[in-house]
C-alpha positions as CSV (number, residue, x, y, z in Angstrom):
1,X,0.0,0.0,0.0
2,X,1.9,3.1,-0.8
3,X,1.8,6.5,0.8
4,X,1.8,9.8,-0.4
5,X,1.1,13.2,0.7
6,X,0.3,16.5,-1.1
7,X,0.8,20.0,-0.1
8,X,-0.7,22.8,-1.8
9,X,-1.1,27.0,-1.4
10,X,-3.6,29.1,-2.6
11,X,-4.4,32.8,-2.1
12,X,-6.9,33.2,0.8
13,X,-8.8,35.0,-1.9
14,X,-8.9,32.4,-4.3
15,X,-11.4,29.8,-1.5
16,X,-10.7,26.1,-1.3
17,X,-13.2,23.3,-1.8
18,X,-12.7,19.9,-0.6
19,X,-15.4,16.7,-0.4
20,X,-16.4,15.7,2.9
21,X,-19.3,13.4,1.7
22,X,-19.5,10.4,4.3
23,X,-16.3,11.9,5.8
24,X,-15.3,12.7,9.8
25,X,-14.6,16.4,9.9
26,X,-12.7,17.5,13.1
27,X,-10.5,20.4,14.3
28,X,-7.2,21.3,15.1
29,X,-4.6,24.0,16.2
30,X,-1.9,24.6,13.6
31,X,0.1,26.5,15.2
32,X,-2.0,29.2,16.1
33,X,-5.0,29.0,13.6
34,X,-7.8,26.5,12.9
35,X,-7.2,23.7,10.7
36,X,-9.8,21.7,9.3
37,X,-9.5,18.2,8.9
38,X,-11.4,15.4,6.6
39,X,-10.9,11.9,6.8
40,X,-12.3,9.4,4.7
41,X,-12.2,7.8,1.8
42,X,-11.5,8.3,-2.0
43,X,-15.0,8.7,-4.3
44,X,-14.2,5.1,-5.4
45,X,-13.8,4.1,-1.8
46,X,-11.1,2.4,-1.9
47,X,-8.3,4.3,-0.7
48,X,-8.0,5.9,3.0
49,X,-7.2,10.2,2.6
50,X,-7.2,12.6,4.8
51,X,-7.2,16.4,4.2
52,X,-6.1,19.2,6.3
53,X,-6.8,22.9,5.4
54,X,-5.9,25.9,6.9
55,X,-5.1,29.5,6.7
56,X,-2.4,32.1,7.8
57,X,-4.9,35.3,6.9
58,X,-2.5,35.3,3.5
59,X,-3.1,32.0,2.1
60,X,-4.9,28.7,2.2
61,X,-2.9,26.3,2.6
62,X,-3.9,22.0,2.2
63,X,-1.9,18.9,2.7
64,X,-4.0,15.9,1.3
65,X,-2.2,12.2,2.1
66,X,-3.3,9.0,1.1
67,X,-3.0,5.6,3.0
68,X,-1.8,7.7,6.0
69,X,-3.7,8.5,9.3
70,X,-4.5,12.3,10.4
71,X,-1.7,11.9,12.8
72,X,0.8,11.9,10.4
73,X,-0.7,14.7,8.5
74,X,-1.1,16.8,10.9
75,X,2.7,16.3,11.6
76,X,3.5,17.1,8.1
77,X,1.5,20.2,7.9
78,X,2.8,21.8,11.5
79,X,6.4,21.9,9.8
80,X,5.1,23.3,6.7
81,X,7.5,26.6,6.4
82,X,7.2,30.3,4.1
83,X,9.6,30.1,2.4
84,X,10.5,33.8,1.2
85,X,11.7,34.9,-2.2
């Protein structure tokens, strides 16, 4: 079963949409704001995801892994760094 995990920005202007048919929805801090997660299953149902979205005021941000439990994407998106240009 393999793993992956996808992270994803987006002007807070721009809006995010993500499927939470037949999913859990629950909350948690990311580092300092509220993140939204969603965990269930693929629209085929065959595959275990789990989305977390949040916001810095600036931009959404969204880290979507498969075959991997909220734990671990919550761990992924706390270390999620601006990087400046």
């Amino acid at each position: 079963m393999q793993t992956q995990a996808v992270v994803d920005s987006l002007d807070v202007d721009a809006g995010v949409s993500v499927g939470t048919e037949d999913a859990i929805i629950s909350y948690a801090d990311m580092n300092g704001s509220s993140a939204c997660i969603i965990d269930g299953y693929t629209n085929d149902g065959r595959t275990h995801s789990v989305t977390v979205v949040w916001s810095n005021d600036t931009q959404w941000f969204t880290i979507a892994g498969t075959n991997m439990d909220a734990d671990e994407i919550l761990a992924v998106a706390r270390n999620v760094k601006k990087i400046l240009k």
